[in-house]
Structures are given as C-alpha cells and as structure tokens.
C-alpha positions as YAML, in Angstrom:
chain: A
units: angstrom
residues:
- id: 1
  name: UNK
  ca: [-17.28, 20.48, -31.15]
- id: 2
  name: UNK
  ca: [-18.21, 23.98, -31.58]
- id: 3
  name: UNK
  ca: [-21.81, 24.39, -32.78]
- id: 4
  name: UNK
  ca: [-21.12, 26.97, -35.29]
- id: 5
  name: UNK
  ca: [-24.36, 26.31, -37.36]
- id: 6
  name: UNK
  ca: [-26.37, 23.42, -37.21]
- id: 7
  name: UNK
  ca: [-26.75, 23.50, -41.00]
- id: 8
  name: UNK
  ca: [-23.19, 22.88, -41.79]
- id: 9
  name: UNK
  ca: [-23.54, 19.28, -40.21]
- id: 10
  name: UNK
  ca: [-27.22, 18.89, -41.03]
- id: 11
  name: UNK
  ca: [-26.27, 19.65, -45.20]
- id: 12
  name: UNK
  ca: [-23.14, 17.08, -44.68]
- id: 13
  name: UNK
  ca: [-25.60, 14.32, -42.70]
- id: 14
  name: UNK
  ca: [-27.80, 14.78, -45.81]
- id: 15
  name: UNK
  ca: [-25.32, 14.48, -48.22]
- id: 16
  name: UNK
  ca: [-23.19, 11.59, -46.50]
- id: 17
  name: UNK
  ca: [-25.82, 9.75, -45.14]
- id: 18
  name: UNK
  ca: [-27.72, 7.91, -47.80]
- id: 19
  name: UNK
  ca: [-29.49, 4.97, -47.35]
- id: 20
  name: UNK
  ca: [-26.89, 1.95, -46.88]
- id: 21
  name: UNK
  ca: [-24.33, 4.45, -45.45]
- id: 22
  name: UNK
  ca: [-25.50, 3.44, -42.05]
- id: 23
  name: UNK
  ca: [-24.39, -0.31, -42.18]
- id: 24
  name: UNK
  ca: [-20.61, 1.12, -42.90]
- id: 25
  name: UNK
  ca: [-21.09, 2.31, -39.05]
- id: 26
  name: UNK
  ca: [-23.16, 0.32, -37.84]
- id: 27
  name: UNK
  ca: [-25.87, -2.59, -38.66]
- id: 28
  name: UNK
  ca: [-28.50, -1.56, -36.59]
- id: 29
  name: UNK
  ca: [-31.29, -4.50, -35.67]
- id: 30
  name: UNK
  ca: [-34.51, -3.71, -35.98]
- id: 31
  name: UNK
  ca: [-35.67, -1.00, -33.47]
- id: 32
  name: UNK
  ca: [-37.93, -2.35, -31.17]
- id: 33
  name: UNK
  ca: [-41.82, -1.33, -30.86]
- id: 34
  name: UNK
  ca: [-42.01, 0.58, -27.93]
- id: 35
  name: UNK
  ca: [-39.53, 3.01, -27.03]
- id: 36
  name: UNK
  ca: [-36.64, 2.48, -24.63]
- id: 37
  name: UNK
  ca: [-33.85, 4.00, -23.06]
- id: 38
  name: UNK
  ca: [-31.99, 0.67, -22.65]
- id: 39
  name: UNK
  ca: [-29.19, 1.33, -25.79]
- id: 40
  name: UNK
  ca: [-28.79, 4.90, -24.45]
- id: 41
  name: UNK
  ca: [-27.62, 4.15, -20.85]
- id: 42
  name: UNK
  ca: [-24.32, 2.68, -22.48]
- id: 43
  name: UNK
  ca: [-23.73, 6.21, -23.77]
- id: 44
  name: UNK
  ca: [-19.92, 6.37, -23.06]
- id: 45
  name: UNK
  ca: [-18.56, 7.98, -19.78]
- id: 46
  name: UNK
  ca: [-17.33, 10.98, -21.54]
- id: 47
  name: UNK
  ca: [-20.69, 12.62, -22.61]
- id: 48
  name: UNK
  ca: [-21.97, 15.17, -20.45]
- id: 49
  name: UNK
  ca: [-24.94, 15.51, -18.51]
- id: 50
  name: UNK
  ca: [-27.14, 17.57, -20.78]
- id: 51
  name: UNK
  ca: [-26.21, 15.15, -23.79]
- id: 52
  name: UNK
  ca: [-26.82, 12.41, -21.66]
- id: 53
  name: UNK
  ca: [-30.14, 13.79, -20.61]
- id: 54
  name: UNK
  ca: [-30.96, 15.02, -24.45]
- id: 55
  name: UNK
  ca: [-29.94, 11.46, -25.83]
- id: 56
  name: UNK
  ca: [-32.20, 9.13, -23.81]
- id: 57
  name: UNK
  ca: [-35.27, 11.84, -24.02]
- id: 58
  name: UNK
  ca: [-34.65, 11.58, -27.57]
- id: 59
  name: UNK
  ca: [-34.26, 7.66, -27.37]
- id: 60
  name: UNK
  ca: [-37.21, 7.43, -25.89]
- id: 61
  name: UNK
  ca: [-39.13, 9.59, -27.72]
- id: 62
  name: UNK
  ca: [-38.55, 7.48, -31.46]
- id: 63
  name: UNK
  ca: [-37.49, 4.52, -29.78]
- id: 64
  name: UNK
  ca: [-33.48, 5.11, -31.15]
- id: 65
  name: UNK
  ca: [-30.94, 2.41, -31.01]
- id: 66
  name: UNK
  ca: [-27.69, 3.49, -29.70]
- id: 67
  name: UNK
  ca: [-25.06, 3.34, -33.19]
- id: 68
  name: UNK
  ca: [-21.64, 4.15, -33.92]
- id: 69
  name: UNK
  ca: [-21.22, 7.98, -35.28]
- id: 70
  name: UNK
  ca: [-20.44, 8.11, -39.04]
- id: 71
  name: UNK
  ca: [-16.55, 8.69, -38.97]
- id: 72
  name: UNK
  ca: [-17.49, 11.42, -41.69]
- id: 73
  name: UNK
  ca: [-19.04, 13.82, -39.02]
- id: 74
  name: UNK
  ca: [-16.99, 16.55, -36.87]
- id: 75
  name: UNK
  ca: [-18.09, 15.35, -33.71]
- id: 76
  name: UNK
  ca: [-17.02, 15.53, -30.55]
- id: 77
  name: UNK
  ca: [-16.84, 12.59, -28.80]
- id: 78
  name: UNK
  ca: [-19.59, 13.36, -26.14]
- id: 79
  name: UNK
  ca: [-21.67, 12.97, -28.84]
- id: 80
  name: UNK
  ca: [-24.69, 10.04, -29.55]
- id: 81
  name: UNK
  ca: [-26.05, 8.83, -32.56]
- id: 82
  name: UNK
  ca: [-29.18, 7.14, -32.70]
- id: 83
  name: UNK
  ca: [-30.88, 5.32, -35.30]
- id: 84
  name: UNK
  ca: [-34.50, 5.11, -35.27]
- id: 85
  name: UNK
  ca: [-37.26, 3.46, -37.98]
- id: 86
  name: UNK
  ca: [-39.15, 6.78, -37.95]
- id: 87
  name: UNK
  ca: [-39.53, 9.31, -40.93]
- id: 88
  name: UNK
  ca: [-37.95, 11.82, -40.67]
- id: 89
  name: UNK
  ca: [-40.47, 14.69, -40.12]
- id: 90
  name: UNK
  ca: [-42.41, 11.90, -37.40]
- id: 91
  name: UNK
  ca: [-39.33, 11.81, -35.72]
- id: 92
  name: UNK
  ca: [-38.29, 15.95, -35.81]
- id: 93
  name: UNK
  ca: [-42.01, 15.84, -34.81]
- id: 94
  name: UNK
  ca: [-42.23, 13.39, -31.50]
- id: 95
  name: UNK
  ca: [-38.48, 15.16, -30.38]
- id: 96
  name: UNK
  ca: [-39.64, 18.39, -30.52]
- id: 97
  name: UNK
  ca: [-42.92, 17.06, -28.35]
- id: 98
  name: UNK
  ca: [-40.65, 14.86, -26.27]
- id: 99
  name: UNK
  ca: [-38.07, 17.96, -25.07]
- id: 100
  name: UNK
  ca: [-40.91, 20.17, -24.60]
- id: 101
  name: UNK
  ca: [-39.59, 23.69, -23.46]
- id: 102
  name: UNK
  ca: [-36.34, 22.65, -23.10]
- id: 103
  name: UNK
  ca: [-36.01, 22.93, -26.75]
- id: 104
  name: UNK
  ca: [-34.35, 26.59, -27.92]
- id: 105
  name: UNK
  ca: [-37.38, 27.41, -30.38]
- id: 106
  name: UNK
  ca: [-38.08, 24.88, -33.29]
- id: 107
  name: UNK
  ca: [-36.38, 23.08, -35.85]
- id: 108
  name: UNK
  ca: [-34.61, 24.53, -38.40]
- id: 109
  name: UNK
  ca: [-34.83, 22.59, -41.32]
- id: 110
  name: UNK
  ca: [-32.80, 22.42, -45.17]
- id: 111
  name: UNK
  ca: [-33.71, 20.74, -48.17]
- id: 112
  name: UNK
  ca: [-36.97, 21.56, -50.47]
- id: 113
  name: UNK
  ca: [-39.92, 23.68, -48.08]
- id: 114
  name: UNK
  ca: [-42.13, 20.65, -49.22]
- id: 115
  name: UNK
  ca: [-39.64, 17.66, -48.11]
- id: 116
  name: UNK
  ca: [-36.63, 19.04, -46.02]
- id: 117
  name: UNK
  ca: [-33.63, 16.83, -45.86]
- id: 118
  name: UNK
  ca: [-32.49, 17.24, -42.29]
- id: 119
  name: UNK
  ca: [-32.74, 19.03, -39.27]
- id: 120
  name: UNK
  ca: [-31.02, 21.08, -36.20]
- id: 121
  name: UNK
  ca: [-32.58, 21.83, -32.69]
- id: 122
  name: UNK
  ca: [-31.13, 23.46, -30.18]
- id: 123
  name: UNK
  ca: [-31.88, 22.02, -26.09]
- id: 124
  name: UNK
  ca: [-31.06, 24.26, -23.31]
- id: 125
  name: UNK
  ca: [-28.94, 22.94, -20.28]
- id: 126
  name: UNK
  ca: [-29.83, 23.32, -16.81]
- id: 127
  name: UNK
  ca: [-28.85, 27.03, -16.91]
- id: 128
  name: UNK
  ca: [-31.11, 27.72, -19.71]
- id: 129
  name: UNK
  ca: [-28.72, 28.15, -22.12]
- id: 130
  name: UNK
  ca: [-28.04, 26.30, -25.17]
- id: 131
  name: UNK
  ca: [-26.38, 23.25, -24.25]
- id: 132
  name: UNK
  ca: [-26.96, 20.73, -26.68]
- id: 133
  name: UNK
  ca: [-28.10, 20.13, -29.94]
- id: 134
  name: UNK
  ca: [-30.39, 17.56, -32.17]
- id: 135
  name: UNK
  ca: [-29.33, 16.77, -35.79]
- id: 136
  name: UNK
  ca: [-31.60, 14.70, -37.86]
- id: 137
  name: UNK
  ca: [-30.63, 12.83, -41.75]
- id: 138
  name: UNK
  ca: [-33.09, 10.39, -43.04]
- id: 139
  name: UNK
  ca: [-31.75, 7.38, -44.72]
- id: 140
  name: UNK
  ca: [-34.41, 6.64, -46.34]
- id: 141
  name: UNK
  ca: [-38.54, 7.05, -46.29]
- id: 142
  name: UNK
  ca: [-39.11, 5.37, -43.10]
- id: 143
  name: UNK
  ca: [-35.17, 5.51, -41.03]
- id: 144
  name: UNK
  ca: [-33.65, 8.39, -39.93]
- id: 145
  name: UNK
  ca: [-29.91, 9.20, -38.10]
- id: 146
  name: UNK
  ca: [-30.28, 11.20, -35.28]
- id: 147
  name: UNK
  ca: [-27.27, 13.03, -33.25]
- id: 148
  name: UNK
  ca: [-27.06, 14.69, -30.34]
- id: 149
  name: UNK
  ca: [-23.81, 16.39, -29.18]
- id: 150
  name: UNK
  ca: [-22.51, 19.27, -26.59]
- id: 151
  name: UNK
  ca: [-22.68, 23.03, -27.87]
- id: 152
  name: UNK
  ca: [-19.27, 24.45, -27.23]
- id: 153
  name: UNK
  ca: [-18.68, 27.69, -26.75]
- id: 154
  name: UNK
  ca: [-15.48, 29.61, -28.70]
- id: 155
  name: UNK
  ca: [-12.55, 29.53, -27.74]
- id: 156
  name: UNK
  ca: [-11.63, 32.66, -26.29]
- id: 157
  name: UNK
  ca: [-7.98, 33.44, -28.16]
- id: 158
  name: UNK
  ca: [-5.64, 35.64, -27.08]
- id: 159
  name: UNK
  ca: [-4.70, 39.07, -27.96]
- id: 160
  name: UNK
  ca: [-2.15, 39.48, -30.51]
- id: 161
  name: UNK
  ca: [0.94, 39.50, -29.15]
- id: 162
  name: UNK
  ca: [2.82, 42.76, -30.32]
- id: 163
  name: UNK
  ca: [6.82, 42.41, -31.37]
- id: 164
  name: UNK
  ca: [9.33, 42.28, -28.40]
- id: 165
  name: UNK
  ca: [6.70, 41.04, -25.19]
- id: 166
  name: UNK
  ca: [7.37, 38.41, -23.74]
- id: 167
  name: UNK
  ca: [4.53, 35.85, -23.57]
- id: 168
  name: UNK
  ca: [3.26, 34.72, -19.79]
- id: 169
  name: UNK
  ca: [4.43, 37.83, -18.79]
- id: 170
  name: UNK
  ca: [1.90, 40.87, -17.30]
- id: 171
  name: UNK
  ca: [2.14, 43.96, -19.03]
- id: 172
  name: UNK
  ca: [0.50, 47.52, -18.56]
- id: 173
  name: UNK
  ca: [-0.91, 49.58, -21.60]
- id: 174
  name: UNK
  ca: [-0.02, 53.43, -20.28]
- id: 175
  name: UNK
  ca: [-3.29, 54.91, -20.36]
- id: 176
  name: UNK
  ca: [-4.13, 52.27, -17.65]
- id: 177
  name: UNK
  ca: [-1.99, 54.37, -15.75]
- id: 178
  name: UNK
  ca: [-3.28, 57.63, -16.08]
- id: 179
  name: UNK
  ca: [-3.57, 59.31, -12.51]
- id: 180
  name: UNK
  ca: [-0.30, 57.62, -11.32]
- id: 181
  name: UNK
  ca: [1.72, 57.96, -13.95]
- id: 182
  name: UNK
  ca: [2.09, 60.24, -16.72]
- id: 183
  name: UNK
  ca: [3.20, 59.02, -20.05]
- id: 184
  name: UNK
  ca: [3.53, 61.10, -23.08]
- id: 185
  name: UNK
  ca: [4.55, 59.78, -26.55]
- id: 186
  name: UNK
  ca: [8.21, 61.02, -27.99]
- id: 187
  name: UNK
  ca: [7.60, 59.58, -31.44]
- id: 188
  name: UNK
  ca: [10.24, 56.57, -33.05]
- id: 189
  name: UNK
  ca: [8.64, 53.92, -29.89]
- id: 190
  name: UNK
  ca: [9.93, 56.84, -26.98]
- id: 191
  name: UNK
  ca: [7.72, 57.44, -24.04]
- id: 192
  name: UNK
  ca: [8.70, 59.67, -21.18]
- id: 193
  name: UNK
  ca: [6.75, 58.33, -17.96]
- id: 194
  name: UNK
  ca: [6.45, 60.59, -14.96]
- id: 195
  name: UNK
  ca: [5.93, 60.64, -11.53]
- id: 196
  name: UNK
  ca: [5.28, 63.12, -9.64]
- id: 197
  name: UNK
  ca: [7.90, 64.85, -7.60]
- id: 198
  name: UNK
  ca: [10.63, 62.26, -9.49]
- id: 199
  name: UNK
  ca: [13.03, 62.98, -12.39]
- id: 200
  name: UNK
  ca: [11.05, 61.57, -15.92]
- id: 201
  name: UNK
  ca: [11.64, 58.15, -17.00]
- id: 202
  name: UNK
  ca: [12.07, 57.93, -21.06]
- id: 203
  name: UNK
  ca: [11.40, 54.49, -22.39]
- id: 204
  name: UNK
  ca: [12.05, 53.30, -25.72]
- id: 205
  name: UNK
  ca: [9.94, 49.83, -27.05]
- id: 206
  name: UNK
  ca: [12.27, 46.89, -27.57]
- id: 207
  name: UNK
  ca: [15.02, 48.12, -25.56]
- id: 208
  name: UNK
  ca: [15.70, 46.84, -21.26]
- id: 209
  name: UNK
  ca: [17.75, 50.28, -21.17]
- id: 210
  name: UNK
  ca: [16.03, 53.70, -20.12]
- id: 211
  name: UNK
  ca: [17.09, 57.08, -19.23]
- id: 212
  name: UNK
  ca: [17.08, 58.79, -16.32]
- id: 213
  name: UNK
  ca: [18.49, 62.57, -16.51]
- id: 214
  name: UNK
  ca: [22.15, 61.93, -17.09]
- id: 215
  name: UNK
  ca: [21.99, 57.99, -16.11]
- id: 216
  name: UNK
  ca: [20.85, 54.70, -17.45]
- id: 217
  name: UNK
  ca: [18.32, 52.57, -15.82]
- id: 218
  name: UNK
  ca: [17.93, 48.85, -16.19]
- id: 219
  name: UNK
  ca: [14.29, 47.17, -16.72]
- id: 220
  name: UNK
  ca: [13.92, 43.66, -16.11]
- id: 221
  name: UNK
  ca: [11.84, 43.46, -19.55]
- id: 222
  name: UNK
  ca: [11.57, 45.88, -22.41]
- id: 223
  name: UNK
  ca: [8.38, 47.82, -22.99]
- id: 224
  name: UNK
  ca: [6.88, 47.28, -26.29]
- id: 225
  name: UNK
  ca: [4.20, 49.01, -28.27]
- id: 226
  name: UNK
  ca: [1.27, 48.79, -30.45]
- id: 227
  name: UNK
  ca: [2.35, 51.91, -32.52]
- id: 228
  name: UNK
  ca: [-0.16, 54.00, -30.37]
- id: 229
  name: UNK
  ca: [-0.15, 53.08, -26.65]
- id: 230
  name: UNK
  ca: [2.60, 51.98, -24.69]
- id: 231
  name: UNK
  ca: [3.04, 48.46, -23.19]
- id: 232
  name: UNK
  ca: [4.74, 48.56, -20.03]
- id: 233
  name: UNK
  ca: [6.07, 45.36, -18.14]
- id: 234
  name: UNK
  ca: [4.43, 45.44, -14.37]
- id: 235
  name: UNK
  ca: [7.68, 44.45, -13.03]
- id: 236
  name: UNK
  ca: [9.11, 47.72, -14.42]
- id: 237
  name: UNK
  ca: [6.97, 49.71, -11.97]
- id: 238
  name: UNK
  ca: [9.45, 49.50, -9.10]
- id: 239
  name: UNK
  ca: [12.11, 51.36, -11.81]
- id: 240
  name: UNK
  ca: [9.67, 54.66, -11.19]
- id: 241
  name: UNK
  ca: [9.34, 53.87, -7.48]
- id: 242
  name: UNK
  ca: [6.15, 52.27, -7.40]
- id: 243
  name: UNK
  ca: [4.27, 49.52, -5.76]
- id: 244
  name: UNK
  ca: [1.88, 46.68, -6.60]
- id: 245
  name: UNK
  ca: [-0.20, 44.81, -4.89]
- id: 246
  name: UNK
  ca: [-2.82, 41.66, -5.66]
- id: 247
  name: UNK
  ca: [-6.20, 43.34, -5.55]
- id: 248
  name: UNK
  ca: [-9.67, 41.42, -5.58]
- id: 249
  name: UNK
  ca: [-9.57, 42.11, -9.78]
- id: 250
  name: UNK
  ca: [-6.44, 42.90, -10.85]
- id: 251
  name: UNK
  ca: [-3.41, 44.37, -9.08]
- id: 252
  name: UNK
  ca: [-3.39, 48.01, -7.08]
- id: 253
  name: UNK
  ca: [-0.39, 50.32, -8.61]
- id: 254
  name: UNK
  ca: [0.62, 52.57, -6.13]
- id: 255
  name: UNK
  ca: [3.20, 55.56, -6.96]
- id: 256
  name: UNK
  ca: [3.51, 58.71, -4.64]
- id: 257
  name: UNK
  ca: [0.49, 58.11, -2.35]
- id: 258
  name: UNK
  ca: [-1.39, 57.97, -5.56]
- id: 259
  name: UNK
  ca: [-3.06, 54.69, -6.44]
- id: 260
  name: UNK
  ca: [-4.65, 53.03, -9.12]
- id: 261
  name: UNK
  ca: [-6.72, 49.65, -9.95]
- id: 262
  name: UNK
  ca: [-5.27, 47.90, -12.94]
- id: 263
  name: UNK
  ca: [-5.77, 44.69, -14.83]
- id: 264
  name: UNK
  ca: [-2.68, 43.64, -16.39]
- id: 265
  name: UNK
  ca: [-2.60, 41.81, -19.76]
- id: 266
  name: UNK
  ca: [-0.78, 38.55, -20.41]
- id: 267
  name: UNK
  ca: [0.34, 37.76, -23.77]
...
C-alpha cells in the first residue's frame, strides 16, 4: 500500500480497534514472557525483506504474537500484525529502542499530547530510505496492535494523452527537434516543418495527410497537438528524409548531416 501518511491508518487503527475488536481477527493466547521471534518466522512468503526484518525486530522487541490483520485496514498484503500485552507508549518506547537508527526519526503520535492514541514510525531499508513502516493502536491499558507493512512509492502515471495519438506509440514534441528540424506554428493545428535544403513539410494535427508543394504526402500516424507544441509521430521522420537510430538514452534523429539526441514520449 502506498504510505501516504501514517496518520490516516494510525486515526482508523484508533478508531476501529477497540478493545474486543481484536478477537473478530484473531484470539490471540496470552503472549509469552520473554520475547520471541517464533510467531514471526511464519510471516507469509509474500512480505519483503525489510518487513520481514522490521516485523521480527519488532516481535522481539514487545514479545508480539503473529495475528490476522483487521480486514478494516488498507493493507497490503506484505504486511504483519502483531499483538503484544504491552501499553502502548512501553511498546512505541522498546520499538523505537529495538530499531535503533534504522528508525526515520521518532514517532509521530495522534490523540490527546497527554495520552496519544496511536502511532507511525518510519524504518529505513537497506538503502537508507524509507522502507517500512510501524503503526501502533492500543486495545486497551495494557494490549496494543502493532503493524508493520512496505512503504510504496507512487505510482508514476502517465502523461495525458492529447486527442488523436495513438497510445504505445513514440511521439516527438517539435521543439525537441530544434537544430534538425524547423517547425513553425500556422495557427488552426498547422505546422510547417523544414529541413534544410528540402521543400517544407505542412502538417495539420489529426490528419495522416500532409503537403508537400503541389503534392500530398502520406504519414503512417497523424501528428497531434497540445494547442502549443506539436506532437510528431517518430515514424513520420523518414516523410522529411530523416533517420533514427537507438541511442544509449533515447533515439539519435538524424536529418541533413545534422543530428540530434531525443527522448521520445509514449502515450
């Protein structure tokens, strides 16, 4: 799940998890006196290595017992839920202790200043950055929940498509072109591209068709726009008599010994 803010799950552990909500999960026996890892090595094969890791330091730490997660959470399911017969601020207290510097800073805590509900740490991964992360509810004076799941970082979403490209495909915007080609805006979605020592190209967004002097010229895609820049297909290239070739980052656009380093955009 992506670890937006620790709060938002911390405020609905809170709220959720009162005391008794636990045994709709999971009964939990007794946790035992001294602390062991034993219930966290049957953490399931899907968690990952810093959860893993986080969990049984954590386990060990408040001696946990390894329970279902509340089906009311957003969790991914890498994550571990632990039950321990620790208050809450004893257990926030021996975690923090436990994960030492691999902690990102301290907890950050909601509820009253004087008794704070529940709590979110952050645990670095082996690269240092934040990897995982510690929520803790109490369920009463003495119990607390405890889970520990995988930050994820955001989806990375695509640019917005604009009206007539086709998606998959690699397109140019025009100024990526400059010192190759030469494109200059008509106005209405026209663009006259030129290369030097050839006859002008005009291109019109939406439309395969484009003019050449007197003559027509097929594209194998039509060029689009955002109402600014044009978007030119890469396979149109070859229509204005140039080349491309795979460079280490990007493609190499090559038109009348002139050459240019590009990375195309894919809808």
């Amino acid at each position: 799940m992506a670890h937006a803010f620790p709060k938002t799950l911390a405020a609905l552990l809170a709220a959720s998890l009162l005391p008794g909500a636990l045994a709709q999960t999971a009964a939990p026996a007794p946790a035992p006196a001294k602390a062991s890892p034993a219930p966290v090595a049957a953490v399931s094969p899907v968690t990952d290595r810093t959860v893993s890791g986080v969990a049984i330091a954590v386990s060990r730490a408040v001696g946990g017992q390894l329970v279902s997660c509340p089906s009311k959470l957003k969790v991914s399911r890498q994550a571990v839920c632990l039950y321990t017969k620790r208050a809450p601020a004893q257990a926030r207290t021996q975690i923090r202790t436990a994960l030492g510097s691999q902690a990102l800073g301290d907890w950050k805590l909601s509820g009253p200043a004087a008794n704070p509900q529940s709590g979110s740490l952050l645990v670095k991964d082996t690269a240092g950055k934040a990897g995982a992360y510690v929520l803790s509810a109490p369920l009463g004076a003495a119990e607390t929940l405890l889970v520990v799941d995988a930050v994820s970082a955001p989806a990375v979403s695509k640019p917005a498509a604009p009206a007539g490209v086709v998606r998959g495909q690699p397109y140019l915007l025009g100024k990526d072109l400059v010192g190759v080609v030469n494109v200059v805006g008509l106005g209405g979605g026209k663009f006259r591209m030129n290369v030097a020592g050839q006859t002008p190209l005009t291109v019109t967004a939406g439309q395969k068709t484009a003019q050449r002097g007197t003559g027509n010229v097929d594209l194998p895609l039509a060029p689009a726009t955002d109402g600014k820049n044009l978007i030119f297909p890469l396979s149109g290239l070859r229509a204005l008599g140039c080349t491309v070739s795979d460079a280490p980052k990007g493609v190499t656009v090559d038109c009348g010994g002139d050459s240019v380093g590009v990375l195309p955009i894919v809808f």
